[in-house]
C-alpha positions in Angstrom: -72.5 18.1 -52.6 -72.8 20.0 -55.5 -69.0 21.9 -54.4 -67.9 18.4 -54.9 -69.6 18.1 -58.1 -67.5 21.4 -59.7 -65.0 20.5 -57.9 -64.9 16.9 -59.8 -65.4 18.4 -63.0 -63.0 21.4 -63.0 -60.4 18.8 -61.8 -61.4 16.9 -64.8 -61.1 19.4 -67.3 -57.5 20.1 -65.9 -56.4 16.5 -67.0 -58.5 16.4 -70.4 -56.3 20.0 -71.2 -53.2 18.6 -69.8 -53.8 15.6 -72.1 -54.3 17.4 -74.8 -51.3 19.6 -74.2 -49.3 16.8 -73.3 -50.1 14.5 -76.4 -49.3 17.8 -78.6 -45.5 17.9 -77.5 -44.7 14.2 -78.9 -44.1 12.3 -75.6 -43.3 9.4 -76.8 -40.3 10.4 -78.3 -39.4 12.1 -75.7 -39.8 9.1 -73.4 -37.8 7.4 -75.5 -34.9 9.5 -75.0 -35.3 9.3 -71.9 -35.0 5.4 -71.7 -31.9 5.5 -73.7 -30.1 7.9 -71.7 -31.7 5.7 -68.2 -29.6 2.7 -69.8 -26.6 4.1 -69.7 -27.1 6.1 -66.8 -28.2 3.2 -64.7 -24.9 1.7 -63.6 -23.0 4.2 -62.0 -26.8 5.9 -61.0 -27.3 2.6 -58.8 -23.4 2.4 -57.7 -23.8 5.6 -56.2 -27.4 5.7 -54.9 -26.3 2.3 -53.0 -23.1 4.1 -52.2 -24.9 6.9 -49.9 -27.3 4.5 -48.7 -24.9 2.0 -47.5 -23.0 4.5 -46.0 -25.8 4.7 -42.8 -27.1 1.5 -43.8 -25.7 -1.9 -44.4 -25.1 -2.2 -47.8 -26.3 -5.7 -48.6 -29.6 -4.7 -47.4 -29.5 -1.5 -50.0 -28.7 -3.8 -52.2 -31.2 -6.2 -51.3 -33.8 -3.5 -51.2 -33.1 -2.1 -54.9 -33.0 -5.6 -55.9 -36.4 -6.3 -55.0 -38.1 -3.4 -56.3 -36.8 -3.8 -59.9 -37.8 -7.2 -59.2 -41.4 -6.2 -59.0 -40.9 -4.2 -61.7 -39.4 -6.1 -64.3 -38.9 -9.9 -63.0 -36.2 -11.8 -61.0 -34.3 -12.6 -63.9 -33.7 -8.8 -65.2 -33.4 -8.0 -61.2 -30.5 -10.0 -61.5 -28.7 -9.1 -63.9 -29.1 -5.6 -63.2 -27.8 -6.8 -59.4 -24.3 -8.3 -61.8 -24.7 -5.0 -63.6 -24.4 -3.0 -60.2 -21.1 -5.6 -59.0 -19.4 -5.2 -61.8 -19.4 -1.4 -61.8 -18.4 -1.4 -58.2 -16.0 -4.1 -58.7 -13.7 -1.5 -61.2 -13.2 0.8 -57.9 -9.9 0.7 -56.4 -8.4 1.8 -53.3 -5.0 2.9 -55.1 -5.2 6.2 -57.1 -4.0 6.3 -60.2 -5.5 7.8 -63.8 -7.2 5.3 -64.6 -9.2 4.9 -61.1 -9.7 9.0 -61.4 -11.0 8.5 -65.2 -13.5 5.4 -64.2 -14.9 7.5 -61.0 -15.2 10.7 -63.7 -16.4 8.9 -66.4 -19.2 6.9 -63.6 -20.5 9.9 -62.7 -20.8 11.8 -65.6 -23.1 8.7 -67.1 -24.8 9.2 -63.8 -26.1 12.7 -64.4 -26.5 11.7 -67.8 -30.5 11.3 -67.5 -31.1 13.8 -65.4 -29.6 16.6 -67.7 -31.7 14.9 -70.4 -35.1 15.6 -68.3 -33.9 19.1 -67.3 -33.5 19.8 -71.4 -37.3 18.4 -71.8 -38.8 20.3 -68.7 -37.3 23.5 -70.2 -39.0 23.0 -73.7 -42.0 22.1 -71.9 -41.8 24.7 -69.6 -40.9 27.2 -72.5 -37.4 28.6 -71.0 -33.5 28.2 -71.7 -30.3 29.3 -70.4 -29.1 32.4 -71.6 -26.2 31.9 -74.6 -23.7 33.8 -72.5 -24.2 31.2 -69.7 -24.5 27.6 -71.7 -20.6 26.3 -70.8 -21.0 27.4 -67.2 -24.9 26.4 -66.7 -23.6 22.8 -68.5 -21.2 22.4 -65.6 -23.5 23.7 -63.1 -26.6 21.5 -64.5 -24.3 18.2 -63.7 -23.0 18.9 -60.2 -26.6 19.5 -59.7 -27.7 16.8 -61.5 -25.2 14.5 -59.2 -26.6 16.6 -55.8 -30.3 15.2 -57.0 -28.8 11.9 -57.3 -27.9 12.0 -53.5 -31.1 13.2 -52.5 -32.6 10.2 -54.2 -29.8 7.5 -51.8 -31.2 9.7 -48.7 -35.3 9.0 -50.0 -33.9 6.0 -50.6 -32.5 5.6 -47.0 -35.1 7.4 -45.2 -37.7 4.2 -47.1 -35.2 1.6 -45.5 -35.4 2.8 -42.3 -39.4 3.8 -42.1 -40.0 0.3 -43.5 -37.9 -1.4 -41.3 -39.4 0.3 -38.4 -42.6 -0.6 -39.5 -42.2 -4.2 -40.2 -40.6 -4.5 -36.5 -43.5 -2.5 -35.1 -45.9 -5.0 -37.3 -44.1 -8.4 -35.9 -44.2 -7.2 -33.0 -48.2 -6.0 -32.9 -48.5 -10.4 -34.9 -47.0 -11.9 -32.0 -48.6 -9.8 -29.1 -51.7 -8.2 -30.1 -53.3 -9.6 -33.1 -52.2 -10.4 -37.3 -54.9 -8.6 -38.3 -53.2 -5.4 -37.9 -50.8 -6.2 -40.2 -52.9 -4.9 -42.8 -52.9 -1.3 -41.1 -49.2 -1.4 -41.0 -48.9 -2.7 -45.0 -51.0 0.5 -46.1 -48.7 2.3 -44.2 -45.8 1.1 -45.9 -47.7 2.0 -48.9 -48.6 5.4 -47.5 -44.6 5.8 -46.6 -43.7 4.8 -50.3 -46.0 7.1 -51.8 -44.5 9.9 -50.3 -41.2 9.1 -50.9 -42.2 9.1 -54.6 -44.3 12.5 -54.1 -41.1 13.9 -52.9 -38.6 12.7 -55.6 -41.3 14.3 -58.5 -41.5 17.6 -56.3 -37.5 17.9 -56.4 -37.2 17.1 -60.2 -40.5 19.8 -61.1 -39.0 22.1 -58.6 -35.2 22.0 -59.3 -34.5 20.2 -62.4 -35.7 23.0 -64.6 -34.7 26.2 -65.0 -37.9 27.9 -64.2 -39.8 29.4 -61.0 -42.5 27.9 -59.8 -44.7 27.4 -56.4 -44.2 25.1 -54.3 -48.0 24.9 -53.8 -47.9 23.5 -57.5 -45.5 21.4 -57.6 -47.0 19.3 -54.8 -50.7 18.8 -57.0 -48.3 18.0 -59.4 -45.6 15.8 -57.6 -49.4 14.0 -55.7 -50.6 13.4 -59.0 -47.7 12.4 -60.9 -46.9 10.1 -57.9 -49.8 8.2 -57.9 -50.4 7.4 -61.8 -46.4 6.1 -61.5 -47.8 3.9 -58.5 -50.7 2.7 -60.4 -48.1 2.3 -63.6 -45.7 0.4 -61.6 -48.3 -2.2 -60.2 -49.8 -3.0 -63.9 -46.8 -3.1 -65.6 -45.1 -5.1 -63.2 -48.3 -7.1 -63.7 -47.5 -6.7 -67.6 -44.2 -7.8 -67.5 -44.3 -10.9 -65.0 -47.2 -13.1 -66.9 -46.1 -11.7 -70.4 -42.3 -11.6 -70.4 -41.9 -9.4 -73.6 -38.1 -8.9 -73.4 -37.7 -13.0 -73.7 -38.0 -12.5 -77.6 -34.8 -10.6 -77.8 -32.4 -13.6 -76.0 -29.7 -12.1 -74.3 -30.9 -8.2 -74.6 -34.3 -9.2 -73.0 -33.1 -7.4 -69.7 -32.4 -3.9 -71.6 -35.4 -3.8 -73.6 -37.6 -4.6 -70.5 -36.0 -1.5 -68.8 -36.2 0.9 -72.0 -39.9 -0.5 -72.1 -40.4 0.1 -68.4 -38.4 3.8 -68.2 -40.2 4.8 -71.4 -43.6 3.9 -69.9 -42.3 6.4 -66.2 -41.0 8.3 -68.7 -44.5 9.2 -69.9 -45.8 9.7 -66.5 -42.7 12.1 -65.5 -43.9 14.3 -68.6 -47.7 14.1 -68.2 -47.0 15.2 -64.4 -44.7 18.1 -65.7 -47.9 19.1 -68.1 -50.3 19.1 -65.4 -47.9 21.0 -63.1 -47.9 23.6 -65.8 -51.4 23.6 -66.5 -52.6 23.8 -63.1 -50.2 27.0 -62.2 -51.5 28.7 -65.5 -55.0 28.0 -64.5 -54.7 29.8 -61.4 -52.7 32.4 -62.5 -49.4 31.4 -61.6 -47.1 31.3 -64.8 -44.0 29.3 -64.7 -40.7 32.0 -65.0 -37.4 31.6 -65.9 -34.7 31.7 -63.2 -32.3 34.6 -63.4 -30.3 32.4 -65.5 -32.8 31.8 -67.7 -35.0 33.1 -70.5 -38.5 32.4 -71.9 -39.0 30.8 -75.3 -42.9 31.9 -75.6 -44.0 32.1 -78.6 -41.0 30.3 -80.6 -40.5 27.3 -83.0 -39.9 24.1 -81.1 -37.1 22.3 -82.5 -35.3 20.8 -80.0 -35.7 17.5 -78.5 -39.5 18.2 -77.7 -41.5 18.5 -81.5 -44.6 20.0 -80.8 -47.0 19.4 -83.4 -49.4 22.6 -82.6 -45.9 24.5 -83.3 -45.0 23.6 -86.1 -48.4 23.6 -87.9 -49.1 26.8 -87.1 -45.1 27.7 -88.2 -46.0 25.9 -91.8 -49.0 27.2 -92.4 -47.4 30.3 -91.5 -45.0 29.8 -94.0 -47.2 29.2 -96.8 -49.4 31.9 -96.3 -46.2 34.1 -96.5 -45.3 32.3 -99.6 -48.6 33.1 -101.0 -48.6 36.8 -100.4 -45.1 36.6 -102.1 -46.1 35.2 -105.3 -49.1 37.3 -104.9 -47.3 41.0 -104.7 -45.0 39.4 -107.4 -48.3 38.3 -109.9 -49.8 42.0 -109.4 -46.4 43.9 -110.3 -46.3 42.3 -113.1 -50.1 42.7 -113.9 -49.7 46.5 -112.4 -46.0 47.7 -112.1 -45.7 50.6 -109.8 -46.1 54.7 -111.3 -41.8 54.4 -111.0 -41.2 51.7 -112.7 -43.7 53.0 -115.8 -42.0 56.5 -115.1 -38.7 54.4 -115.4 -39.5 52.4 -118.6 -40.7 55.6 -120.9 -37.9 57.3 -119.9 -36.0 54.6 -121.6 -38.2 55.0 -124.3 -37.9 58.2 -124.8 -34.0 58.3 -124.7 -34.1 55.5 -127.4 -36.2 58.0 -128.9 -33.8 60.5 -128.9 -31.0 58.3 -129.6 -32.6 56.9 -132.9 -33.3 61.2 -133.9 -29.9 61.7 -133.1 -28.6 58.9 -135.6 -31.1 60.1 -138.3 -30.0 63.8 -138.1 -26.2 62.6 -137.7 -26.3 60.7 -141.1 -28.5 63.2 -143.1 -26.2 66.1 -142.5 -23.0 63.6 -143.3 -24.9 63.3 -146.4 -25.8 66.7 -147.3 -22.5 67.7 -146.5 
């Protein structure tokens, strides 16, 4: 029992540090930027996510699938219009090739990659690491084909859901009519169990991946469990939130866009305090994050890229002032006490004057005795 005890309480003092750490590195803002970049993201993000998924799956039931989840998320209106969203952007594909088809598909997935490069810059200054100078055009280039491989992983989670639920809802109608309904309950927490880790397998790819650092994979699945279930208990109040609230209806026709800012921004927040916690627990147990070969650390430097961290730049202000200080300090006492040269320096100009002044007085007594 009492194992459990210190178990419970070290456990807890890993998410009061991680909080503390986490709330230090601004993450609202940061969550914010990541809901701006989601919104224009989202449309060629879905168009290819369905894209893969339909490809082994039907894709009106992808479709349907996606439809319903942002419908528990953010309401059947805003489901739907994200839905015309989705068949509008793959209503521009066409069959014939021609520039402007090629520039659409480019322009598609380079929006699509758009948030994920975003994260990858905020993990990094989390993280303390960045590509080396020589290597920013090429890891740029690099960083979105990746960032488009991730998006595929997420259509195959995605596909892998579809099929484990629909296996399990035939399994469960078929256990109603033949056995007993009560089961059904066993078979719904196992639709639950099977979303979870879908979830808890999407974080562990972004923590281990995304980010140009090296990390354990015995981390980044405390981190990816933990992240996963706070964004589970986040979905189902928000969702809550949103239905009996309705907070985007005050913005008319934009209601749909500010729901999903607000909604992205609020994951947003998870993603980051799951990243924190990943990074806390590894240093904890003394395994530091490294960069990749690609990569180098930023220990010890000013923050002042997306991520502000307020520890940083107090102590680089205060830092700043004290060296100010000793500035207008050493300045103060050379004035009171000027150095044994610069006395050495100033009576030898007073003693050429000196001279000088003899020389004039001897110069105009022998013009006048002469």
């Amino acid at each position: 029992m009492s194992i459990v005890i210190a178990k419970i309480k070290s456990f807890g003092g890993l998410l009061k540090e991680t909080f503390n750490q986490w709330n230090e590195r601004e993450p609202f803002n940061n969550s914010i930027i990541i809901a701006y970049y989601t919104i224009f993201s989202l449309p060629g993000l879905l168009v290819i996510i369905i894209n893969v998924a339909g490809y082994f799956f039907e894709t009106e039931a992808v479709t349907g699938r996606v439809t319903a989840e942002i419908q528990g998320i953010v309401g059947g209106d805003s489901a739907k219009d994200v839905a015309q969203i989705v068949t509008n952007a793959r209503g521009q594909d066409n069959d014939a090739i021609s520039l402007s088809s090629i520039l659409s598909i480019a322009t598609l997935l380079f929006g699509a990659t758009g948030v994920f490069y975003q994260v990858q810059q905020i993990l990094n200054k989390m993280w303390e690491v960045k590509p080396k100078p020589k290597q920013k055009l090429l890891k740029l280039v690099k960083d979105r084909i990746f960032s488009f491989g991730l998006i595929l992983v997420v259509g195959f989670l995605l596909l892998v859901s579809l099929l484990l639920s629909a296996a399990l809802t035939a399994v469960s109608d078929w256990m109603a009519n033949y056995v007993s309904e009560a089961l059904n309950v066993v078979f719904k927490a196992m639709d639950f169990i099977v979303s979870l880790g879908v979830i808890t397998v999407l974080f562990a790819a972004i923590y281990k991946f995304l980010p140009d650092a090296k990390i354990k994979w015995r981390d980044v699945w405390i981190g990816a469990i933990v992240t996963s279930i706070l964004f589970t208990i986040a979905k189902f109040l928000l969702g809550l939130y949103f239905g009996n609230s309705d907070p985007g209806s005050a913005y008319g026709a934009a209601g749909t866009i500010i729901l999903i800012m607000l909604w992205v921004s609020y994951a947003g927040l998870i993603l980051l305090f799951g990243a924190e916690f990943t990074q806390v627990y590894a240093s904890k147990h003394g395994r530091k994050i490294r960069p990749t070969e690609v990569a180098v650390s930023t220990e010890g430097e000013n923050d002042n890229g997306a991520i502000v961290n307020k520890k940083t730049e107090a102590h680089s202000k205060e830092k700043a002032k004290t060296k100010t200080e000793q500035q207008h300090k050493g300045v103060k006492t050379e004035r009171r006490n000027p150095p044994n040269d610069e006395v050495k320096k100033r009576s030898e100009k007073k003693l050429s004057f000196g001279q000088f002044v003899l020389y004039l007085v001897i110069t105009k007594i022998k013009k006048v005795l002469s």
